[in-house]
Each structure stands twice: as C-alpha cells, then as structure tokens.
C-alpha positions in Angstrom: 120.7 121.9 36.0 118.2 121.9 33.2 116.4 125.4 33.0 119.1 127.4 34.9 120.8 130.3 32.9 123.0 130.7 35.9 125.6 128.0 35.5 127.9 128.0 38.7 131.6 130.4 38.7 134.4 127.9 38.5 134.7 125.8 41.6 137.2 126.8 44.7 140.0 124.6 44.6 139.9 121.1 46.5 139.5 121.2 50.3 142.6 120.9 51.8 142.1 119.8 55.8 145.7 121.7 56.6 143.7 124.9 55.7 139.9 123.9 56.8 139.5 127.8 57.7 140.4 129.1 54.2 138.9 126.6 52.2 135.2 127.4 54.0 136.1 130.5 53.1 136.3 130.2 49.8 133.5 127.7 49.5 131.1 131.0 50.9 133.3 133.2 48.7 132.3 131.3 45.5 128.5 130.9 46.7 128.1 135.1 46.8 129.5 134.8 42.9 127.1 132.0 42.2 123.6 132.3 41.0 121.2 129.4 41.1 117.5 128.9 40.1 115.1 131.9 39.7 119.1 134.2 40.4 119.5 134.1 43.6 122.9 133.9 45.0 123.1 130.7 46.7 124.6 132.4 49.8 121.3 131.8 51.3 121.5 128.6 51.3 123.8 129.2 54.3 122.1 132.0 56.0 122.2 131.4 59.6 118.3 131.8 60.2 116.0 129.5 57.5 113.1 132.1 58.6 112.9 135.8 58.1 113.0 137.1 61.7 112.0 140.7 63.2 111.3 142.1 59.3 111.6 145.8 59.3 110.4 145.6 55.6 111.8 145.5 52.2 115.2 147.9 51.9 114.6 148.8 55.5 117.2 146.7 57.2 119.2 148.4 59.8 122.3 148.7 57.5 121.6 151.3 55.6 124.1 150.3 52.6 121.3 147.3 52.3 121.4 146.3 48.0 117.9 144.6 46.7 120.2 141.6 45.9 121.6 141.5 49.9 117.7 142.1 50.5 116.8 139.0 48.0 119.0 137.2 49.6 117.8 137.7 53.5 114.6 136.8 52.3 114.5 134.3 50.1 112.4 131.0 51.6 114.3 127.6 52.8 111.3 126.0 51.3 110.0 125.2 48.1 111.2 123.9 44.5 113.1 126.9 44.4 115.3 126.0 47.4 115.1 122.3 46.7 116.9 123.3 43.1 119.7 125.8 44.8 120.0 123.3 47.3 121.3 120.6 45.4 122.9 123.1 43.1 125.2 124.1 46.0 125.4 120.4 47.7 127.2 119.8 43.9 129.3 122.0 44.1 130.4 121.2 47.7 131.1 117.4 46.5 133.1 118.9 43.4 135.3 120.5 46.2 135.3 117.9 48.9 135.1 114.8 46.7 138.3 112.4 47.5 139.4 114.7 50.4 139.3 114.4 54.4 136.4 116.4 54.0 134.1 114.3 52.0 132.3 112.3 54.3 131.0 115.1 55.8 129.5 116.0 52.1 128.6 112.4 51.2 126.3 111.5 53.8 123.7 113.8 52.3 124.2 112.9 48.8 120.6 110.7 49.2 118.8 114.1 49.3 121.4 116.8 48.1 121.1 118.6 50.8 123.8 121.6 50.3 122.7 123.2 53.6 123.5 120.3 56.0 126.2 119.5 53.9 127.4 123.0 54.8 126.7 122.7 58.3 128.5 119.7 58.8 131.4 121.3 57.6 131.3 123.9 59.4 130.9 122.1 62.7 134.2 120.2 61.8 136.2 122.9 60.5 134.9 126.3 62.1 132.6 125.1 65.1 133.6 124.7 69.1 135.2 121.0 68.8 137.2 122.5 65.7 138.6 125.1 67.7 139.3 123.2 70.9 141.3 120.9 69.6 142.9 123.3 67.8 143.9 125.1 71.7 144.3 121.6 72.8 146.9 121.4 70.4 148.9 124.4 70.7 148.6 124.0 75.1 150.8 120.1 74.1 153.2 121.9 72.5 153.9 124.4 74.6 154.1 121.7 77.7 156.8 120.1 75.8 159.0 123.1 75.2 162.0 124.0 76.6 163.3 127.5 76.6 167.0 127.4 77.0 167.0 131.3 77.4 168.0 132.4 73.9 165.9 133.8 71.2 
C-alpha cells in the first residue's frame, strides 16, 4: 500500500482444506512476521478482544516476559485509518492465500470492504471453530461403526 515501508513477508503457501488446521496456522504465523501501517504487526488484527480490557498499564501485563512490541500489539485500537489500512493489508494477504481454493468464499465475501478481521473469523469458524471439530468426531465415530476387528493386529 502506498506509504507503508513495511511490505508484507512472502505469503504462506495456498490453503489446502485437507490441512485447514496447519494452514490457519501459518496464516497467524506469517501475520507476527508482518508489519503493516504505522509497524504494527498485523497479529492484532486477530486479537480475540477489539477493546483493551482490565489494563494493568503499559509493560505491566501479568506475563512478566511482556516485549513493548507484544505490548503494542495488545493495545493497538480496532478503529481508525490505522486499522482500516492493516485491515485490508491483512484481508490481501488472506485472498493471496485462499484465492481459487475451498477456502475462498469465506475470504471473498468481505472483499466489498476488505475486512481481514471477519475474513479471519470466518475462517476460523470453518476450519478451527465447534462445527469444524464436530464433524471432524462425527467423522472418526462413522468409521469406527464400520470397522471390523477380526482379532489380529
């Protein structure tokens, strides 16, 4: 983007939906490498909370080994040009990964705003979240109805 001196690391590989798991994996491996407007590591992005809750103050989390860029990274705001930039900083990079794979719709149907967040999210749901997992169980409990142990290893 024009004005950022942070260009983005080179991109995990494409999403593969056999390995759903890894590949988000890698996706928030390559955003703690990646530095986007004003560098900040567009791992907050992600962040679970959008709001700074129960601050104990700057450096003063309650992990000790705390770093100022962990602590820039707690804090920085889900508002703003700022995030509005890193936001569709990261939602490109999450269509350069997902674009042409099972995984893309999830990406594409916030490409009117660039939103890398619920981009994110959405990914997560399918790949990481509850239905993700239950099917997964789901799964495995079918195949083991359908086996048939004929007592040898």
């Amino acid at each position: 983007m024009e004005g950022d001196s942070f260009p983005l690391p080179p991109h995990p590989p494409k999403f593969n939906n056999r390995d759903g798991q890894i590949m988000m994996e890698n996706i928030e491996s390559c955003a703690r490498t990646a530095y986007g407007y004003h560098g900040i590591r567009l791992d907050y992005i992600f962040r679970e909370n959008s709001e700074l809750v129960g601050d104990p103050g700057f450096l003063k989390a309650n992990d000790s080994s705390c770093s100022i860029e962990e602590e820039l990274v707690r804090r920085a705001a889900h508002t703003g040009a700022v995030f509005r930039r890193n936001n569709q900083k990261f939602w490109v990079m999450l269509h350069a990964v997902t674009h042409e794979t099972d995984a893309s719709n999830h990406v594409r149907q916030f490409a009117p705003t660039l939103n890398g967040r619920a981009a994110y999210f959405a990914l997560f749901a399918q790949y990481r979240g509850r239905g993700h997992f239950t099917n997964e169980r789901q799964a495995a409990v079918r195949v083991l109805a359908t086996l048939h142990w004929n007592g040898k290893a």
